[in-house]
N, C-alpha and C positions, 0 to 999 in steps of 0.2 A: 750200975757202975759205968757202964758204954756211956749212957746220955753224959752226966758228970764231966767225962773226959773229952767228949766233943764241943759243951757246953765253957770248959775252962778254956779248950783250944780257942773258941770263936770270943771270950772273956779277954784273951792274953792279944789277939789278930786286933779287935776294938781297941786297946788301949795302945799297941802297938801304930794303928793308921791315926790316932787321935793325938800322938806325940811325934809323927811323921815331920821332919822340917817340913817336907814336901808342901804342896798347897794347899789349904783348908777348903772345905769344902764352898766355903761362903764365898771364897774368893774365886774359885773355878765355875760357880753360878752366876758373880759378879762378870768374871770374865763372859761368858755363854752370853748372856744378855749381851755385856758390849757390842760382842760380835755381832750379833743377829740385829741389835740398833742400824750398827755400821753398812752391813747387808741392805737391810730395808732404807735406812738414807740413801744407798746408791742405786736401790733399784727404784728408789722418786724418782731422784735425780736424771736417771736417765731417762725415767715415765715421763718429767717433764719437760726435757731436752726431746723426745720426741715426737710430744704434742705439739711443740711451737715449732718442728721441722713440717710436721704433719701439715699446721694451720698455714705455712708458707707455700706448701705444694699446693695447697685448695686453694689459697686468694691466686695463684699465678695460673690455675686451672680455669679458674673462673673469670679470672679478666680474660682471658685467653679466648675463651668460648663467647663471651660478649664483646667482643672484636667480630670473629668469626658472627656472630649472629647480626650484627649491625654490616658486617661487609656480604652478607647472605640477603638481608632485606634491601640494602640497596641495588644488589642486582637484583629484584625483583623486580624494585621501582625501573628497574633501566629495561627489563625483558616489556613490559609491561609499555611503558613509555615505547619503545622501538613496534611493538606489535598496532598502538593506536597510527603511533606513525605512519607506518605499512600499511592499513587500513586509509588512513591519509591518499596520501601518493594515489592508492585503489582507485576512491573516490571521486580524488580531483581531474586525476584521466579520464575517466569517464564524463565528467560531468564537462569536459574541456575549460579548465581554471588553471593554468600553466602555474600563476604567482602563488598558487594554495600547493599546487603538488611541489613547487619550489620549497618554499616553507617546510611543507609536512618530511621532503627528501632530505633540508638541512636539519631538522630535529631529528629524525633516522640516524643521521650521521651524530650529529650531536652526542648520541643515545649509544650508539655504536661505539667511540669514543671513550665516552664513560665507563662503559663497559670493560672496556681493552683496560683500562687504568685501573679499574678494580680487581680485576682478575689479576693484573700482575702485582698489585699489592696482596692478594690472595696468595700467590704462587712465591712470594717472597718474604712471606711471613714462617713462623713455627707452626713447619705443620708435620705427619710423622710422614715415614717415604708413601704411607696406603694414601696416604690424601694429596700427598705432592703431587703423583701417578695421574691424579683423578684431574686434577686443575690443569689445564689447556692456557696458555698464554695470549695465544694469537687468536680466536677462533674465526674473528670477520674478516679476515683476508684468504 
């Protein structure tokens, strides 16, 4: 007799939520989905708003760094240039050739020069304060 009256109870509660104006179920499924559509569109959207912020930080990182790499090998080229020079000057004193240690002292300077110009395009480009600290403007005087 107990089951009977529990079973009419949850019989009367069924046909009760089944004539509910309220929302049907199909439509609060409907709805659920929209939402969670709506959800995942914006969390693309924003996925892919921050891949083309992303891809903009790397190409300005990387021309960045190939600046920096091309104004790194030219002061090689100028250390390098400045040091034969040196070796120059050495050479043509000793060997007593005035017009060769002339020469070898204006390419030194030459070298020296280049240098100065690249360091201060160095030192006045985007660099953070740790590398600004490290770059020397003047060093040949």
């Amino acid at each position: 007799m107990g089951t009977n009256r529990y079973s009419a109870v949850a019989a009367r509660t069924l046909i009760a939520t089944q004539n509910d104006p309220k929302l049907s179920l199909r439509t609060r499924l409907f709805g659920c989905i929209g939402a969670l559509l709506l959800a995942a569109a914006m969390v693309s959207a924003y996925a892919i708003h921050m891949a083309y912020s992303f891809r903009g930080q790397l190409h300005e990182h990387i021309e960045l760094g190939s600046t920096r790499l091309d104004q790194a090998r030219q002061i090689t080229i100028g250390l390098a240039n400045m040091r034969t020079a040196l070796r120059g000057i050495t050479l043509f004193f000793l060997t007593k050739n005035p017009q060769g240690a002339a020469k070898a002292k204006s390419a030194f300077e030459s070298s020296a020069a280049d240098m100065e110009r690249m360091l201060t395009n160095l030192a006045s480009s985007k660099l953070s304060p740790e590398d600004r600290s490290e770059v020397r403007t003047s060093p040949f005087r």
